[in-house]
Backbone as ProteinMPNN parsed JSONL, in Angstrom:
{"seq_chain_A": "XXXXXXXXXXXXXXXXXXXXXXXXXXXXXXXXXXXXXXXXXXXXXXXXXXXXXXXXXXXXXXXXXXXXXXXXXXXXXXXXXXXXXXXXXXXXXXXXXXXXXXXXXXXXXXXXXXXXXXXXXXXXXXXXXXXXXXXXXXXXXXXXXXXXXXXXXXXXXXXXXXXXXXXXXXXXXXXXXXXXXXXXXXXXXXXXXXXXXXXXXX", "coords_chain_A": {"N_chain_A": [[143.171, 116.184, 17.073], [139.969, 116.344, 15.36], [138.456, 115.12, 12.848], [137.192, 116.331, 9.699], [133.588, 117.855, 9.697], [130.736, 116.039, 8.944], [128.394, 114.1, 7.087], [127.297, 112.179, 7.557], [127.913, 111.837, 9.951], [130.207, 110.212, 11.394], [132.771, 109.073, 13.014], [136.708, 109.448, 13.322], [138.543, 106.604, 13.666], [140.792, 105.107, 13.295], [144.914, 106.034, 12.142], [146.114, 107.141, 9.117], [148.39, 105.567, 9.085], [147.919, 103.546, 11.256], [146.075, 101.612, 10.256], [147.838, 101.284, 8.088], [150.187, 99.703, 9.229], [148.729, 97.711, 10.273], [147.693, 96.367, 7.829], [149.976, 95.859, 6.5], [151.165, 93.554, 8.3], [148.982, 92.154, 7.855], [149.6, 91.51, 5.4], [151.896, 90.248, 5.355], [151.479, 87.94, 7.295], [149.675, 86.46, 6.018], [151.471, 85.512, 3.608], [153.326, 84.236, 5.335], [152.262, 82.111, 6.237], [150.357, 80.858, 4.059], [153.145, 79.948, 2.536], [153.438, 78.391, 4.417], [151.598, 76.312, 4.489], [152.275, 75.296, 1.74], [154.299, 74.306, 2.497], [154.093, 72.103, 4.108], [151.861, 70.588, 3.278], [151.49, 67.857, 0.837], [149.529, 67.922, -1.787], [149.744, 70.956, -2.29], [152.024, 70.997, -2.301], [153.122, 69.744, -4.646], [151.827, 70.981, -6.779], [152.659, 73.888, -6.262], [155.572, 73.531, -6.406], [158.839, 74.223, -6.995], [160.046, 74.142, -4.2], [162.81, 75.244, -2.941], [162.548, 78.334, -3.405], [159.718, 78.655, -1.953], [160.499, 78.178, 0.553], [162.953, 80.185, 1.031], [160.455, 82.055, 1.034], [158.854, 81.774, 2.982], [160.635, 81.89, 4.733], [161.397, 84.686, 5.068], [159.252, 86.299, 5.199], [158.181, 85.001, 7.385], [160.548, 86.676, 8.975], [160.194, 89.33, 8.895], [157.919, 89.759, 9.743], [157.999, 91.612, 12.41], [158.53, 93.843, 11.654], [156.651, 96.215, 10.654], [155.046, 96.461, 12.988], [157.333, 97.509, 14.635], [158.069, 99.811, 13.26], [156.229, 101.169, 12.846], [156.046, 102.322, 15.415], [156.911, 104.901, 15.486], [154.511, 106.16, 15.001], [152.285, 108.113, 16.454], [149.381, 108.009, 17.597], [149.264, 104.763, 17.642], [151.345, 104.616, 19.11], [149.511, 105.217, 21.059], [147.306, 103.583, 21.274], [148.716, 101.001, 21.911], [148.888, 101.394, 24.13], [146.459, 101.446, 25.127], [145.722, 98.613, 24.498], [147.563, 97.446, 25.992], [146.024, 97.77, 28.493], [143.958, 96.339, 31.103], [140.709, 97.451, 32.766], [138.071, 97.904, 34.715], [135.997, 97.521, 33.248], [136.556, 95.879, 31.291], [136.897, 93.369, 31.99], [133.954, 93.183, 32.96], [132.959, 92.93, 30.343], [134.249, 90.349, 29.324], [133.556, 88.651, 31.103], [130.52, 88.49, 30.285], [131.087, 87.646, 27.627], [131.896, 84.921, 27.997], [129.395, 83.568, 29.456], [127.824, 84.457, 27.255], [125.156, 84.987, 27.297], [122.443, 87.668, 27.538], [123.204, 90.87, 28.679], [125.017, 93.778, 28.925], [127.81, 94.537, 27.489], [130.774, 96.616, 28.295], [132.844, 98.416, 26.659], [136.253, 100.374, 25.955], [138.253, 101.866, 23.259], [139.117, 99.361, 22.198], [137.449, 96.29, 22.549], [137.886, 93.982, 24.982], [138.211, 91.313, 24.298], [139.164, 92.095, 22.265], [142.112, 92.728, 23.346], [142.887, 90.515, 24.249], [143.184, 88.67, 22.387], [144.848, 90.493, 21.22], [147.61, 90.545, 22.627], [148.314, 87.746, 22.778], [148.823, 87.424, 19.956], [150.808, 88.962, 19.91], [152.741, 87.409, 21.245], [152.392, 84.822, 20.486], [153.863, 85.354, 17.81], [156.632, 86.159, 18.669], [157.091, 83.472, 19.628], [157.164, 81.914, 17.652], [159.28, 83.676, 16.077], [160.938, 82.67, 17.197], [161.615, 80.07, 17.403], [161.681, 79.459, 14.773], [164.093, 80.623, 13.794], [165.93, 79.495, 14.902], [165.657, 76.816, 13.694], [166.604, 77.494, 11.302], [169.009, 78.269, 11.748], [170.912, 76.113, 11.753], [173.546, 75.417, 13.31], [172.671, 77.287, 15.536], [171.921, 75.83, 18.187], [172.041, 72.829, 19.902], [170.586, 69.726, 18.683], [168.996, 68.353, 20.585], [167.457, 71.155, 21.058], [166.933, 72.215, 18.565], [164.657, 69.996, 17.516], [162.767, 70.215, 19.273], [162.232, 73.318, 18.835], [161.129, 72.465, 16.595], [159.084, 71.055, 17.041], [157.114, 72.552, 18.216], [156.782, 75.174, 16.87], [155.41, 73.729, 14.369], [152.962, 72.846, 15.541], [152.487, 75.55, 17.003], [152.14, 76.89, 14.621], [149.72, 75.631, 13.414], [148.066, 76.317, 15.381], [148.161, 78.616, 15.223], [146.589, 79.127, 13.01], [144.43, 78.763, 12.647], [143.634, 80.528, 14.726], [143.96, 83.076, 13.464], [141.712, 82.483, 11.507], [139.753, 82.848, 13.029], [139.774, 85.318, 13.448], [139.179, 86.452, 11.278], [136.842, 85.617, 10.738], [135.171, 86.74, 12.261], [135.736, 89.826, 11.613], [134.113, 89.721, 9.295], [131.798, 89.204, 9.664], [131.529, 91.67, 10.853], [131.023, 94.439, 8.909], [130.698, 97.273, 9.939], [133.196, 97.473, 11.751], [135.3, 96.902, 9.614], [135.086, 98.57, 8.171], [136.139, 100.595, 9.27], [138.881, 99.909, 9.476], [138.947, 99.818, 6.711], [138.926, 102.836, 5.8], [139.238, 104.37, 7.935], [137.3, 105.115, 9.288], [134.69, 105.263, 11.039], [130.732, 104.913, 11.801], [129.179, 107.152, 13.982], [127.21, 105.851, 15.836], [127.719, 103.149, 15.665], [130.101, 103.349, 17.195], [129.401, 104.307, 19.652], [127.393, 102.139, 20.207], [128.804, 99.7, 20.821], [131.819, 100.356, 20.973], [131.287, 102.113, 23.294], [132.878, 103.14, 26.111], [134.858, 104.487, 25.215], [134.28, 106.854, 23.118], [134.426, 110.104, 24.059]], "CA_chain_A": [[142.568, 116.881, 15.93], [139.177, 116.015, 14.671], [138.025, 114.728, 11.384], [135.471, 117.296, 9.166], [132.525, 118.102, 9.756], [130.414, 114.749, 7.99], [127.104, 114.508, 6.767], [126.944, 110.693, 7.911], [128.09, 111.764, 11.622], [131.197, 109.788, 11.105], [134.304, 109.906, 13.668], [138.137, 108.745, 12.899], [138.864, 105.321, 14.588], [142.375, 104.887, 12.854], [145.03, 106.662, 11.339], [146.624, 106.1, 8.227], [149.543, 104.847, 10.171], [147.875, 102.611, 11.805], [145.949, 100.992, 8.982], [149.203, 100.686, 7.179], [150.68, 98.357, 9.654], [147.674, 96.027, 10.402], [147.901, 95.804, 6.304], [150.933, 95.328, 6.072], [151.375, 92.836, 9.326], [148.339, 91.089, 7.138], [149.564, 90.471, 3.801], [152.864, 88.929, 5.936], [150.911, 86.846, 7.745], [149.092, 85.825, 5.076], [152.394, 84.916, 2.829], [153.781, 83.393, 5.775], [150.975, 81.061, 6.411], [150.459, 80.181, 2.372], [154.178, 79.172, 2.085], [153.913, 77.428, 4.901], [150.844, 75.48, 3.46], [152.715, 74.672, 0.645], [155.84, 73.397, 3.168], [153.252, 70.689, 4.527], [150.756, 70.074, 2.525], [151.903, 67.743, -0.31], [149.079, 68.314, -2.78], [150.001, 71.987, -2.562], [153.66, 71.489, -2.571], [153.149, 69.6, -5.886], [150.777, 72.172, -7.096], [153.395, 74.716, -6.547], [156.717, 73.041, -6.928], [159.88, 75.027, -6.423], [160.148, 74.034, -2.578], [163.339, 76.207, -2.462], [161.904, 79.345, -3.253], [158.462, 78.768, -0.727], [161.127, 78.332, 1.722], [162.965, 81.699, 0.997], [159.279, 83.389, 1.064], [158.355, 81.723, 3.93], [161.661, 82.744, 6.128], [162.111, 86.48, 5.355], [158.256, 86.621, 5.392], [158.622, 85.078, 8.379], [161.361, 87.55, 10.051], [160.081, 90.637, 8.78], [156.227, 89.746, 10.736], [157.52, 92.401, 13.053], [158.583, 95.498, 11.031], [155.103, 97.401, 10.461], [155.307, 96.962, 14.652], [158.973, 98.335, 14.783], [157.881, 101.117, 12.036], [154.743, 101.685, 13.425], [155.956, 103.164, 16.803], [156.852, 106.02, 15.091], [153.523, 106.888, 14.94], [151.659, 108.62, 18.105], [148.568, 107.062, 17.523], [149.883, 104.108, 17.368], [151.468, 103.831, 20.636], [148.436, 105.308, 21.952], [146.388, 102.096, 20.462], [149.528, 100.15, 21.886], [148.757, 101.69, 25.441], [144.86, 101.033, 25.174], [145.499, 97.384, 24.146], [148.119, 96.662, 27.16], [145.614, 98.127, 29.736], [142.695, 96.205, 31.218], [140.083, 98.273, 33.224], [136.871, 97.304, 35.128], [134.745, 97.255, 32.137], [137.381, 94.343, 30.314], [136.576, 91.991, 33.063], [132.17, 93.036, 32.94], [132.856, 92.143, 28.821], [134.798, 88.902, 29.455], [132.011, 87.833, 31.801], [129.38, 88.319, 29.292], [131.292, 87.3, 26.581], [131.63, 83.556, 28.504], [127.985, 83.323, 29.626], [127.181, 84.12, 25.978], [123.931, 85.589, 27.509], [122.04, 88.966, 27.117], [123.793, 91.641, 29.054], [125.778, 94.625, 28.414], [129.455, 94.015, 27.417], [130.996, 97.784, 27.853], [133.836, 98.732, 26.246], [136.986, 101.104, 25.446], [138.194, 101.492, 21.899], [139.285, 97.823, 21.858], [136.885, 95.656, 23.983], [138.348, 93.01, 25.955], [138.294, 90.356, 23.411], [140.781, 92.542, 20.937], [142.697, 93.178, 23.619], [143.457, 89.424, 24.534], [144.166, 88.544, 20.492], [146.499, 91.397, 20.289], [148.504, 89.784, 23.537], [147.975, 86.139, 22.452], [149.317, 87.492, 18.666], [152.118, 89.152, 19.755], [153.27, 86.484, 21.822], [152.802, 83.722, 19.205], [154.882, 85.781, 17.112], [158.112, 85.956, 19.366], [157.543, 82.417, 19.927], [157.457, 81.369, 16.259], [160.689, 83.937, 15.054], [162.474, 82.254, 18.102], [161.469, 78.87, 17.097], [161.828, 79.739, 13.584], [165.734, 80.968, 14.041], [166.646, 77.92, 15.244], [165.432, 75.625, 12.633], [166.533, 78.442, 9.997], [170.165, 78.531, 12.1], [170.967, 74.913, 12.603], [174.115, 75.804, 14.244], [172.811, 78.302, 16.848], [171.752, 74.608, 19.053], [172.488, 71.32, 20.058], [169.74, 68.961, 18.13], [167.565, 68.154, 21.201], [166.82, 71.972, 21.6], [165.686, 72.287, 17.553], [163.598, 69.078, 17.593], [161.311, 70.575, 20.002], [161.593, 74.165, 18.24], [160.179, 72.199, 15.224], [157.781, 70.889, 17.332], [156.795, 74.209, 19.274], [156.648, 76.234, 15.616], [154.287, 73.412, 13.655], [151.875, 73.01, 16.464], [151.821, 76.708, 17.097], [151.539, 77.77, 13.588], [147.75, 75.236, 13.301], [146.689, 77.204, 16.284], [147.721, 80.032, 14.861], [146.009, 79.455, 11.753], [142.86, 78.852, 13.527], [142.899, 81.912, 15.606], [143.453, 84.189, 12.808], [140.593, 81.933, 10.405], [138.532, 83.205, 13.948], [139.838, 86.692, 13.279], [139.008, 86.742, 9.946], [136.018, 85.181, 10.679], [134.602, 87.79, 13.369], [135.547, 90.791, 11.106], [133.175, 89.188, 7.923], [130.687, 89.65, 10.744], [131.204, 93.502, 10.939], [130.788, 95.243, 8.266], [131.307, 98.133, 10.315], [134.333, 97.573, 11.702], [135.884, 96.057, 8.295], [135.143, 100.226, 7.737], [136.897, 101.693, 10.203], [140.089, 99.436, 9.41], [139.876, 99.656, 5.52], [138.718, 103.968, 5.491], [139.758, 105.278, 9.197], [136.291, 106.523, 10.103], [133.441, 104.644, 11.396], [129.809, 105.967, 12.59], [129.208, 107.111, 15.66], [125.997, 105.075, 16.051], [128.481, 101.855, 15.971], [130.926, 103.081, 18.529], [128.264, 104.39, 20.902], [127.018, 100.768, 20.511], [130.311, 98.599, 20.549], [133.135, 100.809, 22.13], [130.843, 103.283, 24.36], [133.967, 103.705, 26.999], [136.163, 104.978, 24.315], [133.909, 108.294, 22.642], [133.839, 111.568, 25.248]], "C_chain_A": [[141.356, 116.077, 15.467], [138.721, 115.823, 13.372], [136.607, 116.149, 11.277], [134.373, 117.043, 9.391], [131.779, 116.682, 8.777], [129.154, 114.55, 8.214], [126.684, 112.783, 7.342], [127.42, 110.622, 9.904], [129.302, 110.455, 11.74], [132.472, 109.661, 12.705], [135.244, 109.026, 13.429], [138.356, 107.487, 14.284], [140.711, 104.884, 14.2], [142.961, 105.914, 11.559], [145.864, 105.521, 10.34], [147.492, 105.226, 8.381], [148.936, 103.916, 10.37], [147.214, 101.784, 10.867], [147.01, 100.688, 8.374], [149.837, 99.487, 7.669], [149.775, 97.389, 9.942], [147.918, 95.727, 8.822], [148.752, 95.376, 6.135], [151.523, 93.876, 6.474], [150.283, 91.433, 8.203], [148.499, 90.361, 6.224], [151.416, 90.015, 4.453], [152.46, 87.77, 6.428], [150.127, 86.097, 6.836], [150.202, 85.093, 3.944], [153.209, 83.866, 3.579], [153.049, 82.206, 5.708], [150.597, 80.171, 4.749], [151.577, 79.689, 2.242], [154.39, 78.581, 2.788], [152.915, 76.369, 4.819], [151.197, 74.847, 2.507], [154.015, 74.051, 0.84], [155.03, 71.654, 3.28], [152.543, 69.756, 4.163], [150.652, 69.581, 1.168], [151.128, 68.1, -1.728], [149.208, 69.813, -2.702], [151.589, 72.292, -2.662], [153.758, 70.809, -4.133], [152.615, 70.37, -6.803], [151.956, 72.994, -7.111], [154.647, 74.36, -7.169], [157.895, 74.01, -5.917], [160.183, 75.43, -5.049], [161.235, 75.325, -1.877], [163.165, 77.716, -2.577], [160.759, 79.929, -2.333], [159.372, 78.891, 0.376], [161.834, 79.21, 2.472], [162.013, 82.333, 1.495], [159.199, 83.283, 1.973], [159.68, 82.123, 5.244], [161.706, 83.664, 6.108], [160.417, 86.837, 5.318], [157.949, 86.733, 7.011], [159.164, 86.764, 9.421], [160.898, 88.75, 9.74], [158.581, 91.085, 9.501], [156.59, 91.191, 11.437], [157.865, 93.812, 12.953], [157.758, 96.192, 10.727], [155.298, 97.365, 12.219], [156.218, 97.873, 14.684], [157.988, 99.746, 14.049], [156.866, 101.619, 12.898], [154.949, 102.782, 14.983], [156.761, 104.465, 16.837], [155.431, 107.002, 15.029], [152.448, 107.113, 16.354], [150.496, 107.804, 18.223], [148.216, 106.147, 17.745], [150.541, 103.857, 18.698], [150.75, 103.833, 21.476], [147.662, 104.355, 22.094], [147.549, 100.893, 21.63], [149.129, 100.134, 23.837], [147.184, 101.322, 25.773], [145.032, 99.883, 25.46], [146.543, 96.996, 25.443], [147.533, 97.442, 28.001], [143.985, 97.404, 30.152], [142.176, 96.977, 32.485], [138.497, 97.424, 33.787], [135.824, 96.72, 34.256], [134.856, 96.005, 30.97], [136.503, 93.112, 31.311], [134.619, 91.878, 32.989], [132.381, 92.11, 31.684], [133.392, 91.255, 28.759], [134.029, 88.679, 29.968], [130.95, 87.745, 31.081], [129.82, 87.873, 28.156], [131.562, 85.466, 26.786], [130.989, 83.133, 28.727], [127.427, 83.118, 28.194], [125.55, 84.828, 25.91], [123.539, 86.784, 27.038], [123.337, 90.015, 28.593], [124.314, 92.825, 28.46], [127.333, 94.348, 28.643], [130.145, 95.767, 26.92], [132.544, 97.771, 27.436], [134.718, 99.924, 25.366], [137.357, 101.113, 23.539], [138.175, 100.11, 21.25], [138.294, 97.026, 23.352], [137.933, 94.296, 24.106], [139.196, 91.52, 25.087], [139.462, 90.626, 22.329], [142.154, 92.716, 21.94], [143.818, 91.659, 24.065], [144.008, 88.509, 23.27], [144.97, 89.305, 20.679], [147.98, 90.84, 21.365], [148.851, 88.545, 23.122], [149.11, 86.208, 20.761], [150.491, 87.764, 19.235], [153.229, 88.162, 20.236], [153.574, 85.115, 21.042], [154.201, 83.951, 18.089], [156.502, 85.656, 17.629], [158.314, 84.869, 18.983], [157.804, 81.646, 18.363], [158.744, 82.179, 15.504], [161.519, 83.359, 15.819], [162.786, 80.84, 17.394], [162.232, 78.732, 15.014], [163.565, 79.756, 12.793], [165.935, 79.591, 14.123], [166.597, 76.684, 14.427], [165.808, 76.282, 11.263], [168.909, 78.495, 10.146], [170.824, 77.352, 12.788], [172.327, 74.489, 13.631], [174.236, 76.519, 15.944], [172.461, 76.889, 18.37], [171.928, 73.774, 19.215], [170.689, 70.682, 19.175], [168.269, 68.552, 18.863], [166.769, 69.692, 21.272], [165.645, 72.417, 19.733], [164.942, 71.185, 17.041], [162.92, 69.892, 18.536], [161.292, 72.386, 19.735], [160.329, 73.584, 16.996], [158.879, 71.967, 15.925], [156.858, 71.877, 17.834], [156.294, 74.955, 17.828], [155.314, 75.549, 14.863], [153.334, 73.36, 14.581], [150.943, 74.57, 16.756], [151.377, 77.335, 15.5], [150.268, 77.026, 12.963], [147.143, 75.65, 14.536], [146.658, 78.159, 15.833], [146.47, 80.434, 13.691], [144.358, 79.422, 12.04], [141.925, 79.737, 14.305], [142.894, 83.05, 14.377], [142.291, 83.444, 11.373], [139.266, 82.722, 11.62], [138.188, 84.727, 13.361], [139.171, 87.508, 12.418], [137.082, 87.289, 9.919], [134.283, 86.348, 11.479], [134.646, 89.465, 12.831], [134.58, 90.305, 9.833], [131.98, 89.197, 8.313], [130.438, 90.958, 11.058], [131.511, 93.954, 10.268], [131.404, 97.029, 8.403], [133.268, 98.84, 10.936], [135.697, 97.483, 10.719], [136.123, 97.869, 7.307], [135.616, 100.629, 7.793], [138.62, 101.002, 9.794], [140.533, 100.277, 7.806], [139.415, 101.575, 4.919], [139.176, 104.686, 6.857], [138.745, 105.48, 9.933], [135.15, 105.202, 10.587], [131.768, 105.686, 12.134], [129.56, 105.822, 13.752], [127.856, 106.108, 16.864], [126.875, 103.703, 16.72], [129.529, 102.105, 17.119], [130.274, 103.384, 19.204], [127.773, 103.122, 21.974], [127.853, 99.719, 21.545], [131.26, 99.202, 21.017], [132.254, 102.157, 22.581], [131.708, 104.034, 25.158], [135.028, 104.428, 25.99], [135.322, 106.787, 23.804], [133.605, 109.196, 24.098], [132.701, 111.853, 24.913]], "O_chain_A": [[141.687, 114.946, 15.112], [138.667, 116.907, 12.792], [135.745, 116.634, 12.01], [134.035, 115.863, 9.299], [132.465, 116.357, 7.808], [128.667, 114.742, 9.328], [125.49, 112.494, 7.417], [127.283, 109.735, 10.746], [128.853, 109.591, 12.494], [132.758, 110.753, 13.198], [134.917, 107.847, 13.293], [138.302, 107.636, 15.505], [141.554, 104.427, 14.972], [142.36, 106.401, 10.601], [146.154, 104.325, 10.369], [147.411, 104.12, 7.846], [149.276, 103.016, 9.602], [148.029, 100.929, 10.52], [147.069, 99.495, 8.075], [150.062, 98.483, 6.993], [150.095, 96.205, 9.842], [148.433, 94.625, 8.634], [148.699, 94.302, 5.537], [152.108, 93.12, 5.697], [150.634, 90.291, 7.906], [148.065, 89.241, 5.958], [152.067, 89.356, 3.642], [152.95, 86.688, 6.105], [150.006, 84.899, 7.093], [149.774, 84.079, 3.392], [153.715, 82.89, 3.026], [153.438, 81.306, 4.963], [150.649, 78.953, 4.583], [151.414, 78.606, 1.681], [155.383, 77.877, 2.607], [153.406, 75.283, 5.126], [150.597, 73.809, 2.225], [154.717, 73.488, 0.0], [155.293, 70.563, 2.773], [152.477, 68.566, 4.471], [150.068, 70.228, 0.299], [151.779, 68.491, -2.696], [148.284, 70.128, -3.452], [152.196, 73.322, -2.957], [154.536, 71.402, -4.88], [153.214, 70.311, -7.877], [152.504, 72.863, -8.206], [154.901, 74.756, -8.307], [157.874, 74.35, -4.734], [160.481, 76.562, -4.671], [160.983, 76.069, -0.929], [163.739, 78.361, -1.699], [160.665, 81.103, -1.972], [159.071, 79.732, 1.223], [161.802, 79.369, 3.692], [162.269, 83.181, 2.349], [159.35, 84.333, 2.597], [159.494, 82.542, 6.386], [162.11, 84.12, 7.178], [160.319, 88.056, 5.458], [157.658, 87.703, 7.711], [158.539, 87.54, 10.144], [161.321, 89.535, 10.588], [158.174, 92.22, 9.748], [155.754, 92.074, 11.242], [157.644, 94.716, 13.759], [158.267, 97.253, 10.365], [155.749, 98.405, 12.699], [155.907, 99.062, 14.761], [157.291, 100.489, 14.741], [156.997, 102.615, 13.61], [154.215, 103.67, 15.418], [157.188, 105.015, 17.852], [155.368, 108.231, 15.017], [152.002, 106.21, 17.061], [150.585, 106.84, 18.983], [147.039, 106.033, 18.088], [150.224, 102.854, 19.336], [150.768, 103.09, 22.458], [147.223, 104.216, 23.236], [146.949, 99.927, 22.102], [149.116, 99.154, 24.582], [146.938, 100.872, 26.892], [144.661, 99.588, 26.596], [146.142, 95.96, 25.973], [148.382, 98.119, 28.581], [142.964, 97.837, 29.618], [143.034, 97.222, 33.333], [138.004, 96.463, 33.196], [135.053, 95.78, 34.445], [134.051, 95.445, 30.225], [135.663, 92.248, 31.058], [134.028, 90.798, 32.969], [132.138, 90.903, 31.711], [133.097, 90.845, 27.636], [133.205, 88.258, 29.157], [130.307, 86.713, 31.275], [128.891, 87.597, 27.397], [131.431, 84.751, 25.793], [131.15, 81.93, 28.52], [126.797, 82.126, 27.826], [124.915, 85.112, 24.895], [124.182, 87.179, 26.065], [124.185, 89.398, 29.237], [124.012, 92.92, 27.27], [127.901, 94.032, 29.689], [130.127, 96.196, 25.767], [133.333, 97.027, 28.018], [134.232, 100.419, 24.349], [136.735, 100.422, 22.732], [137.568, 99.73, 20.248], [138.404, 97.154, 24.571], [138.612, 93.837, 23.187], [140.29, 90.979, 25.248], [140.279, 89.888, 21.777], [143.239, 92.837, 21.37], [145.044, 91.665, 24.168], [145.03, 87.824, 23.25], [146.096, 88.956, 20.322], [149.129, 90.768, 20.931], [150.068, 88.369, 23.18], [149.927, 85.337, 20.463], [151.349, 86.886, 19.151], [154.361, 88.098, 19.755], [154.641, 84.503, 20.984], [155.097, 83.196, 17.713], [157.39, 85.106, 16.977], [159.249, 84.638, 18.217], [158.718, 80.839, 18.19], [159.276, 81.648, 14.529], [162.713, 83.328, 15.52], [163.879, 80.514, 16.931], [163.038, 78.002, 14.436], [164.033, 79.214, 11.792], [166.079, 78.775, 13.213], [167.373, 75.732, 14.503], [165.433, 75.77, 10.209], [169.765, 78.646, 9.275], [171.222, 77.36, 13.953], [172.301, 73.591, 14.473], [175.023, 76.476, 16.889], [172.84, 77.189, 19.502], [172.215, 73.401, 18.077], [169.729, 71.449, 19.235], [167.132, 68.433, 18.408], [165.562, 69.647, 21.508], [164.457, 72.711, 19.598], [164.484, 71.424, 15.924], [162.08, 70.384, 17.782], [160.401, 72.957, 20.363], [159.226, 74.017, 16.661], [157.811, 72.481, 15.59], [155.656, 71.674, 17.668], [155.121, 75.319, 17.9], [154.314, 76.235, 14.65], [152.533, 74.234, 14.25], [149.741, 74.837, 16.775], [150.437, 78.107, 15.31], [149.691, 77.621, 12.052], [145.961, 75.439, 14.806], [145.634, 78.839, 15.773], [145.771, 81.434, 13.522], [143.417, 80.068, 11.579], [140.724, 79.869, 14.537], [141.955, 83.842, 14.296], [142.219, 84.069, 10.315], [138.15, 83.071, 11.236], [137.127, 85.232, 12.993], [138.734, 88.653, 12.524], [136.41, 88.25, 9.545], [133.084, 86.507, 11.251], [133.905, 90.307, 13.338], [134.396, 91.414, 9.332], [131.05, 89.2, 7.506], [129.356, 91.38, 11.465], [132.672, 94.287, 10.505], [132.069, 97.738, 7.648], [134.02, 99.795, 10.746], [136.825, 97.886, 11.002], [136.843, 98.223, 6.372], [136.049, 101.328, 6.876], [139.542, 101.813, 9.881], [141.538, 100.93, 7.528], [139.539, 101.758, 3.708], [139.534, 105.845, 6.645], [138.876, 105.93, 11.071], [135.278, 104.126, 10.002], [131.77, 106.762, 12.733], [129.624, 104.831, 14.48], [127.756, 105.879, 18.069], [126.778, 103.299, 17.879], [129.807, 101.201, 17.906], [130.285, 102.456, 20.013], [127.696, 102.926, 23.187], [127.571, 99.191, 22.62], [131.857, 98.434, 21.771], [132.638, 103.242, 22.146], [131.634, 105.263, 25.174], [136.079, 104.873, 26.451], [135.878, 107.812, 24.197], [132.756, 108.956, 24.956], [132.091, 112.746, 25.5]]}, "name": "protein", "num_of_chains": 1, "seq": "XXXXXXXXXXXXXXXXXXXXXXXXXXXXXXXXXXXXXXXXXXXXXXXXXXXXXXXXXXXXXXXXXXXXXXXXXXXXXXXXXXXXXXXXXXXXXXXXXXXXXXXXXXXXXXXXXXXXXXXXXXXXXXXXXXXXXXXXXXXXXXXXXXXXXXXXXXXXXXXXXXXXXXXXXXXXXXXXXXXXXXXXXXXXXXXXXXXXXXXXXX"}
């Protein structure tokens, strides 16, 4: 189904569905990540105080990271996006080559170019590995001692890369304007996907 007729030449890039769970997925990741700032980081654990409460936020913030996913694959859209993002195609591999040179070229791409498609793999995968890791230092029964010493270590390590890749994330949408559109209204113009996902508009 197509979006109305639009005096700005407009077309739908997401539905509300799917906006809902990147939002939602965001302000988890974002509570996880703050209470776990304030696990580590003594001038913010004094600053806040009440350690056992950050620790609450930060576990069920934690475990719930992947319910807008779960929820979400109710929506058609939505697995369609899910099927885009686990498929690379001739034109992933041109836009990874130009996106490593750094040079002039053309970098073509489907709705998600190449680059979203290796964050959304890279994310989901962090994620497993941090509720597995997470469990185990949350369930100090479920292991013998040598296996959650090196969850702890596996979880803090990964959660300062993580925090790094999504400060990139952040960092790379504060750079598009346009896209920062299409996430926080559905629609973007067709000028910008023409540009930036060409393989994706018929």
């Amino acid at each position: 189904m197509h979006p109305p007729a639009d005096p700005h030449d407009r077309v739908r890039r997401f539905t509300p569905a799917e906006r809902g769970v990147h939002r939602t997925t965001a302000a988890l990741m974002g509570l996880c990540m703050a209470s776990a700032a304030c696990l580590y980081l003594p001038q913010l654990a004094e600053l806040v105080g009440r350690r056992a409460l950050v620790v609450t936020v930060h576990e069920w913030s934690g475990l719930l990271l992947p319910a807008p996913f779960l929820l979400g694959l109710a929506s058609r859209a939505f697995r369609a996006d899910l099927r885009r993002l686990n498929r690379f195609g001739a034109h992933d591999r041109v836009w990874l080559r130009a996106a490593v040179r750094r040079g002039p070229g053309p970098r073509p791409a489907g709705k998600f170019n190449a680059g979203q498609k290796v964050w959304a793999s890279w994310l989901a995968g962090a994620v497993l590995v941090m509720l597995g890791t997470g469990l185990l230092m949350w369930f100090t029964h479920l292991a013998p001692l040598a296996w959650r010493t090196g969850s702890t270590f596996v979880h803090d390590w990964l959660a300062l890369a993580l925090g790094v890749v999504v400060a990139g994330h952040i960092g790379m949408a504060v750079g598009d304007p346009e896209a920062r559109a299409g996430m926080r209204t559905g629609f973007v113009r067709r000028s910008w996907a023409e540009r930036e996902h060409g393989e994706w508009l018929p």
